[in-house]
C-alpha positions in Angstrom: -6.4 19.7 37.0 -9.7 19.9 35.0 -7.7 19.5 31.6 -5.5 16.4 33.6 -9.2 15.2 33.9 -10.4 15.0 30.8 -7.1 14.1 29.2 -7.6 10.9 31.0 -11.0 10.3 30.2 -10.5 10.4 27.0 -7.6 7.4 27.4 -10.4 5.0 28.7 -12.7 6.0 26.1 -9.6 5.3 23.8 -9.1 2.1 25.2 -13.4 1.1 25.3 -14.1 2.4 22.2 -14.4 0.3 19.1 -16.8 1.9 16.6 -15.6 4.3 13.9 -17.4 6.6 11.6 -16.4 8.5 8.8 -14.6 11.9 8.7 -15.0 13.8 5.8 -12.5 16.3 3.6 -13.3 20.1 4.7 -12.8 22.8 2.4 -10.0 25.6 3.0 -10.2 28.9 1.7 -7.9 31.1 4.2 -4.6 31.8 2.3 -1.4 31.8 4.0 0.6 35.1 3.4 3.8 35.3 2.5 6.7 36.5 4.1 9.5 38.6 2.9 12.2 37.2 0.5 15.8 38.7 -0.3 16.6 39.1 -3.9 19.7 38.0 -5.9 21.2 39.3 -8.7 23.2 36.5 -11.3 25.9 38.3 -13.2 26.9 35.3 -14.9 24.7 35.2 -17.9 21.9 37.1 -19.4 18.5 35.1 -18.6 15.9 34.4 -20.4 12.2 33.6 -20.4 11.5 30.0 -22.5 7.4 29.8 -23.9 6.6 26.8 -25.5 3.5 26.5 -27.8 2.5 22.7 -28.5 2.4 21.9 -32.5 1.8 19.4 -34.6 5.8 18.4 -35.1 6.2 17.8 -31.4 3.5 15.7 -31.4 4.6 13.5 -34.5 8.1 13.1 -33.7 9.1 9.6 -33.1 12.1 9.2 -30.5 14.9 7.3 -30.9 16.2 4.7 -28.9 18.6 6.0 -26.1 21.4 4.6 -23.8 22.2 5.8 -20.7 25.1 7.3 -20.4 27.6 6.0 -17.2 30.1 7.6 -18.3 29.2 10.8 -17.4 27.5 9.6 -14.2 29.3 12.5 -11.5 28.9 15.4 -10.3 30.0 18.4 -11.7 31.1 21.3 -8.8 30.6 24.6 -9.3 32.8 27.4 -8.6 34.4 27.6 -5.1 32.3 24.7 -3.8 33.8 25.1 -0.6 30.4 24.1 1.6 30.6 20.5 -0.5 34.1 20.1 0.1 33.5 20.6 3.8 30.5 18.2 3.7 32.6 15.5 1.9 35.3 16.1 4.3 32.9 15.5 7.1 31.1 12.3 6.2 34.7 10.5 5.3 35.3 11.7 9.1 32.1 10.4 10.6 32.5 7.0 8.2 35.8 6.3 9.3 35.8 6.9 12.7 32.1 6.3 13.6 32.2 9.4 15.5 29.6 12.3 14.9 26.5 12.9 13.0 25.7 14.1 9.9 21.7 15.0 8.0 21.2 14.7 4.3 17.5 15.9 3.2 16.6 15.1 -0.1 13.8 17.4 -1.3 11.1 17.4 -4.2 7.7 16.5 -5.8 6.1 13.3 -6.4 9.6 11.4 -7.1 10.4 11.7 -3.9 7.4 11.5 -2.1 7.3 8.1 -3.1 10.7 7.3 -1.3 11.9 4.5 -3.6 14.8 6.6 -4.9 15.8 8.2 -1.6 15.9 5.1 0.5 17.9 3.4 -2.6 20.5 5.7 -1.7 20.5 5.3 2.2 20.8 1.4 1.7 23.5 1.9 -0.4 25.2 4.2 2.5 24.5 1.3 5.1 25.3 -1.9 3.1 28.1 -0.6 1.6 29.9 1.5 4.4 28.8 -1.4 7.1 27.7 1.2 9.6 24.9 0.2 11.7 22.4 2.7 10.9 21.9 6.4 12.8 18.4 7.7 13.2 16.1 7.3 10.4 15.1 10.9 10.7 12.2 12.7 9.1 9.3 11.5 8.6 5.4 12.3 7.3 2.5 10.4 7.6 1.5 10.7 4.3 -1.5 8.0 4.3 -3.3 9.1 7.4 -5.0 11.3 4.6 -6.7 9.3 2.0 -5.2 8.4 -1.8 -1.5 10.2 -0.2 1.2 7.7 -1.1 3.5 6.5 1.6 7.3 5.9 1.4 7.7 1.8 1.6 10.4 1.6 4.3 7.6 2.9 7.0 3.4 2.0 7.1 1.4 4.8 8.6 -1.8 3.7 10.4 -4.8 5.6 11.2 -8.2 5.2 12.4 -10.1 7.4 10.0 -8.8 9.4 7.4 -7.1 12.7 8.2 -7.8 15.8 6.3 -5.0 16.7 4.3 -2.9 20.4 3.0 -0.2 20.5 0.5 1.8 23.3 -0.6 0.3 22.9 -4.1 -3.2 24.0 -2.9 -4.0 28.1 -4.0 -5.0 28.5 -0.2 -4.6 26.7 3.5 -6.4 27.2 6.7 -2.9 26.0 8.5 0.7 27.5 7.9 3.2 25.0 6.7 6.9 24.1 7.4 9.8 22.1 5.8 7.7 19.0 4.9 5.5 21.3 2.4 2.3 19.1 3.6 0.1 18.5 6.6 -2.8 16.4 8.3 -5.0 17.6 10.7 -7.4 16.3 12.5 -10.5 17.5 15.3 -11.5 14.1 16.5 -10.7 13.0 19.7 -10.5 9.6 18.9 -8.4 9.3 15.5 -4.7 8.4 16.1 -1.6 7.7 13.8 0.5 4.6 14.2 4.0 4.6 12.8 5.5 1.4 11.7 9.3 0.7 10.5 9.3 -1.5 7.6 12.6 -1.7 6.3 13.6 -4.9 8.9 17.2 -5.2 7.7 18.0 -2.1 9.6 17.4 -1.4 13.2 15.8 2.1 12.7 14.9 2.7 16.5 14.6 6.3 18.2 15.1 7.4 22.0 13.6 10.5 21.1 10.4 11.2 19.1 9.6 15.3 17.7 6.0 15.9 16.4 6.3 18.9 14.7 2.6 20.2 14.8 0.1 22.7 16.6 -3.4 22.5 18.3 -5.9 25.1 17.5 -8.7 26.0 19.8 -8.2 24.5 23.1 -4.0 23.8 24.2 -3.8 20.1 23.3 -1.1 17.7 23.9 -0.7 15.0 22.4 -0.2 11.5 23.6 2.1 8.6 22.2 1.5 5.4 23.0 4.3 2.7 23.0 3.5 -0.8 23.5 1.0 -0.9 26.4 2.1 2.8 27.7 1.2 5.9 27.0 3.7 9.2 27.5 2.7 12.5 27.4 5.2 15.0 25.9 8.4 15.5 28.2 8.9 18.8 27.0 7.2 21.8 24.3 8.8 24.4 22.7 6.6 27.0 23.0 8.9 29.5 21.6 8.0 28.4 18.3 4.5 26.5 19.4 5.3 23.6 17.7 7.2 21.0 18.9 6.5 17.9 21.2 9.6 16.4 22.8 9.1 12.5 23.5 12.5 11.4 25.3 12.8 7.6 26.3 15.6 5.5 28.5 15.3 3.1 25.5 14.8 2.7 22.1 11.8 2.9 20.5 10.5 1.5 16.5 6.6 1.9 16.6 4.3 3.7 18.0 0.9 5.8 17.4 -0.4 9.5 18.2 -3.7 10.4 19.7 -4.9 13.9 19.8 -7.3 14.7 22.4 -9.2 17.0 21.0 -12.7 18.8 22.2 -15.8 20.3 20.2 -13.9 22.9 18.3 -10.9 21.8 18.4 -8.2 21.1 16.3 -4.4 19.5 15.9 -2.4 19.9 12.6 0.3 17.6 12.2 3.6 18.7 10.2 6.0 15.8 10.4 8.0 13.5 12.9 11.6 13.6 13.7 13.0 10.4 14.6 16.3 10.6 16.8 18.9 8.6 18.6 22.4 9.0 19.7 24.1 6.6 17.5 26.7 7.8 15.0 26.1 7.8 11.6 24.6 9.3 8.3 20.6 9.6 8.6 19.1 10.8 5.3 15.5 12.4 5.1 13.2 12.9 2.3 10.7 15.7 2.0 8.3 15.2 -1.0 5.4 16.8 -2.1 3.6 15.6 -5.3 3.3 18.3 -7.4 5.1 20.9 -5.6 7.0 23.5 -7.4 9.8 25.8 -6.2 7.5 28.3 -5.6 5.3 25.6 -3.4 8.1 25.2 -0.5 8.5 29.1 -0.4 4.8 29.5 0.2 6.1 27.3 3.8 6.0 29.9 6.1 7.9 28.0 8.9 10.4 26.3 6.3 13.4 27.8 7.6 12.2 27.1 11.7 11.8 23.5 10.7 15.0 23.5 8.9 16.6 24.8 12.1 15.3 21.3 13.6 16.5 19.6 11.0 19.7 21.7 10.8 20.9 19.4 7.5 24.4 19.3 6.1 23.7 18.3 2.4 20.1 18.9 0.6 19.9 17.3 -2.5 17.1 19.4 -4.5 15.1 17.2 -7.0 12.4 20.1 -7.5 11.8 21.3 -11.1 9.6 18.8 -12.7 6.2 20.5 -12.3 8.1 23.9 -12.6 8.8 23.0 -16.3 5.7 21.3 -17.1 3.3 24.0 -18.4 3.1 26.1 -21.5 6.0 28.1 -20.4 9.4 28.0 -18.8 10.1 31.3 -17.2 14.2 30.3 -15.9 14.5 33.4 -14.4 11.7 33.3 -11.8 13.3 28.9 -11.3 16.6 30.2 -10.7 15.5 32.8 -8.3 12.9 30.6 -6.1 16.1 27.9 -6.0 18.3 31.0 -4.5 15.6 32.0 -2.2 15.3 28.3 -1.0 19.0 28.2 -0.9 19.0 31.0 1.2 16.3 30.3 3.5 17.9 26.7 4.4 21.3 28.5 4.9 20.0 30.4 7.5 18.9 27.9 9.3 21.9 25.8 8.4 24.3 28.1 7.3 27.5 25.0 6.4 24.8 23.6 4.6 25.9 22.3 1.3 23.7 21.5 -2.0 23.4 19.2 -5.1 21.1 20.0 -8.0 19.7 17.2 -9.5 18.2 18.0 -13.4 14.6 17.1 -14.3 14.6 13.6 -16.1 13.3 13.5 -19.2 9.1 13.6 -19.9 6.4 14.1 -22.4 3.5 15.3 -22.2 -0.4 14.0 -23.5 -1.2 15.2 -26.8 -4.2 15.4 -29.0 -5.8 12.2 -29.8 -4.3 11.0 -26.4 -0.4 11.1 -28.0 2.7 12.0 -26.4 5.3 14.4 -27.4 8.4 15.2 -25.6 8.3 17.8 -23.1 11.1 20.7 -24.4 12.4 22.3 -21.3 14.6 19.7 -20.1 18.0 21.3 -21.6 16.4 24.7 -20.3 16.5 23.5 -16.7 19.6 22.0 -17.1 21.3 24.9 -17.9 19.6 26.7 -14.9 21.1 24.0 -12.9 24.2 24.2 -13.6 24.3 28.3 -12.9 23.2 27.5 -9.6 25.9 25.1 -9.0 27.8 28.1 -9.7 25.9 30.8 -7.4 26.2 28.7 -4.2 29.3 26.4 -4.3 27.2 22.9 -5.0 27.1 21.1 -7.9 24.7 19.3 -9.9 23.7 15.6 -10.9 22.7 15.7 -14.6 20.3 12.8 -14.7 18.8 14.3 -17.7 22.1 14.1 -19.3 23.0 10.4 -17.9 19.8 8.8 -18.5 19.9 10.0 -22.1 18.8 13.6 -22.9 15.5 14.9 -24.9 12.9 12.3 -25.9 15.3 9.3 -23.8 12.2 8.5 -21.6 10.3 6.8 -24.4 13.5 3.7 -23.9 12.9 4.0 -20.3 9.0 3.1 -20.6 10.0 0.4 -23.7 12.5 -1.1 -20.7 10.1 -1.1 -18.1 12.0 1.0 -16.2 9.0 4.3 -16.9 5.5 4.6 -16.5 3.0 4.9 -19.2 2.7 9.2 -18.5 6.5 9.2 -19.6 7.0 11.8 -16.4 7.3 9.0 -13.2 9.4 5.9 -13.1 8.5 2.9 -12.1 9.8 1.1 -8.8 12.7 -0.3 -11.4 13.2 3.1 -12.8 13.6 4.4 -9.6 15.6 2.0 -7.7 18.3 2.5 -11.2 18.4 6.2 -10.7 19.4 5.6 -6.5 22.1 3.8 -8.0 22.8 5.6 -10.5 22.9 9.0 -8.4 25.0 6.3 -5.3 27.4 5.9 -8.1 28.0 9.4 -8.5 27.8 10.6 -4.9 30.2 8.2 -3.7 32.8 8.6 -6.3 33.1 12.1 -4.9 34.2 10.4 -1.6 36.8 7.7 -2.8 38.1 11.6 -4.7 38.7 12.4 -1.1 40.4 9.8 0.3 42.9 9.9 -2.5 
């Protein structure tokens, strides 16, 4: 009764209140241990560990102008791809009937924590396929921390900034899960508001999942839709992290409050957004900077995974894996299995595509660029995977034009002036480009 209490005292001080002050960044230093990973043993090929040392001929090379290359635009299976088939099999069913569900997560660093690629591809899936749209799925409120970039196609709100974790970080006071990132917050009176912004599709939701935890005092959160607020309808407190909104009707925006006392604190790890509709829902999970090793430093990856329970993930990590000094392909390849293996257990019909690194250069002396060497090293690491676990692999390092082809992209407008990210053109081309190549794969099936 006492907690009811002051629960509710803290909604009129919600609704009276009007004065913010600032919140400022903390500094963590507990690390987050690691738990166990299986190892894996490739018999396909001997590997081998790739240093690069930076001279004076990488940094004086001039490129040459590059095309891409459509004709190669597919996706190359690897050997007994029978998870893809069965995921290709499923989504003709659930197109052509209308009948079912079925999750694609799309995971990586800072391309896809900017969302313009990933939602690319899920407009192509509704405007082409004429389905009304399934649950838009899973979500982070990147921007409720300061300078964190937000996916367009939803606006997150807040009152004061949030403090913010990634899995790039050497330590973290909080564990992470499948979203590699988290806000958290020990003010009573902050919130996060949620707001679709993609109004050519009805994304709506009957239920809401926060995936989070309170620290300190047992906290739950409040959602407030419209006028009304709801407290959670249900907690798993197996796992101590999940909130369970459920609603009699649909619901597009909305914000959080986290009633928190002195001492307290609630860490936020992402929203699910659910409905019953049929249809294909496709999630992103970005993380600027993260590496493979990043999103196996997630200690509850594979619980949030069981959430998520995903048919396809699409794996655009490798960027910032390849970007040092050195490429050691034998610690990439193994972190990818261990990811692998960790979503399969979760999901174990999961199926996977490997996308290569694009093309990018790197900042020389006298503020140059030169091209950055390891793309054909990753690529061939790719493919091998395709191999180990029945998926196959996107070569957008081979499509948009191999080693030094980003240079064209930047002269095009299509890259930014670091010759590693795209810009919103860039971007939007490679969701077509990878459409192009998913779908073909399906008309494949319907012969």
């Amino acid at each position: 009764m006492d907690r009811h209490r002051k629960i509710i005292t803290i909604l009129l001080a919600l609704l009276a209140w009007g004065a913010y002050s600032a919140f400022g960044q903390v500094d963590l230093t507990a690390a987050d241990s690691l738990p166990e990973m299986p190892t894996f043993t490739d018999t396909l090929v001997v590997d081998t560990i790739v240093t690069f040392v930076e001279t004076e001929s990488d940094i004086d090379e001039t490129p040459e102008e590059t095309q891409i290359r459509t004709e190669i635009d597919t996706l190359y299976w690897g050997r007994d791809s029978q998870p893809l088939e069965r995921f290709y099999e499923k989504l003709d069913r659930v197109l052509k009937t209308r009948q079912g569900n079925l999750h694609i997560v799309q995971m990586g660093g800072s391309h896809i924590q900017a969302g313009t690629m990933t939602h690319r591809f899920r407009k192509h899936m509704l405007d082409e396929y004429g389905a009304p749209p399934a649950a838009r799925g899973f979500i982070f409120p990147y921007s409720a921390a300061s300078a964190c970039n937000n996916p367009n196609d939803y606006k997150t709100g807040k009152d004061r900034p949030f403090n913010l974790i990634r899995n790039v970080y050497q330590s973290y006071a909080f564990p992470l899960g499948a979203s590699g990132i988290a806000v958290w917050n020990a003010d009573s009176l902050n919130s996060i508001s949620i707001r679709m912004n993609a109004p050519e599709y009805d994304f709506v939701a009957d239920t809401i999942i926060l995936l989070g935890k309170a620290y300190g005092w047992p906290i739950d959160p409040i959602l407030k839709e419209d006028t009304i607020y709801h407290f959670p309808d249900s907690i798993d407190f197996e796992n101590d992290r999940y909130y369970f909104f459920n609603f009699d009707h649909t619901v597009k925006d909305f914000t959080l409050y986290f009633p928190c006392s002195k001492g307290d604190t609630f860490v936020v790890n992402g929203i699910l957004l659910k409905n019953r509709r049929p249809g294909v829902t496709l999630s992103s999970i970005g993380v600027n900077g993260a590496q493979t090793s990043s999103y196996l430093r997630c200690k509850n990856l594979t619980r949030d995974m069981e959430l998520l329970r995903p048919d396809l993930v699409i794996f655009n990590i490798g960027v910032n894996d390849a970007y040092g000094s050195s490429f050691d392909s034998v610690a990439f390849k193994n972190n990818y299995l261990k990811l692998v293996a960790r979503i399969r257990e979760a999901s174990p019909d999961c199926a996977f595509i490997f996308v290569t690194n694009n093309d990018t250069w790197k900042k020389g002396r006298k503020g140059r660029y030169y091209v950055n060497k390891t793309g054909p090293m990753v690529q061939d690491v790719m493919y091998r995977l395709a191999d180990l676990t029945g998926g196959a692999v996107w070569d957008q390092f081979a499509v948009m034009g191999g080693l030094k082809s980003m240079e064209s992209w930047r002269k095009k407008g299509l890259a930014q002036k670091d010759r590693v990210h795209f810009t919103a053109s860039g971007y939007n081309l490679m969701g077509d480009l990878f459409w192009d190549a998913f779908i073909r794969e399906l008309k494949k099936e319907r012969k």
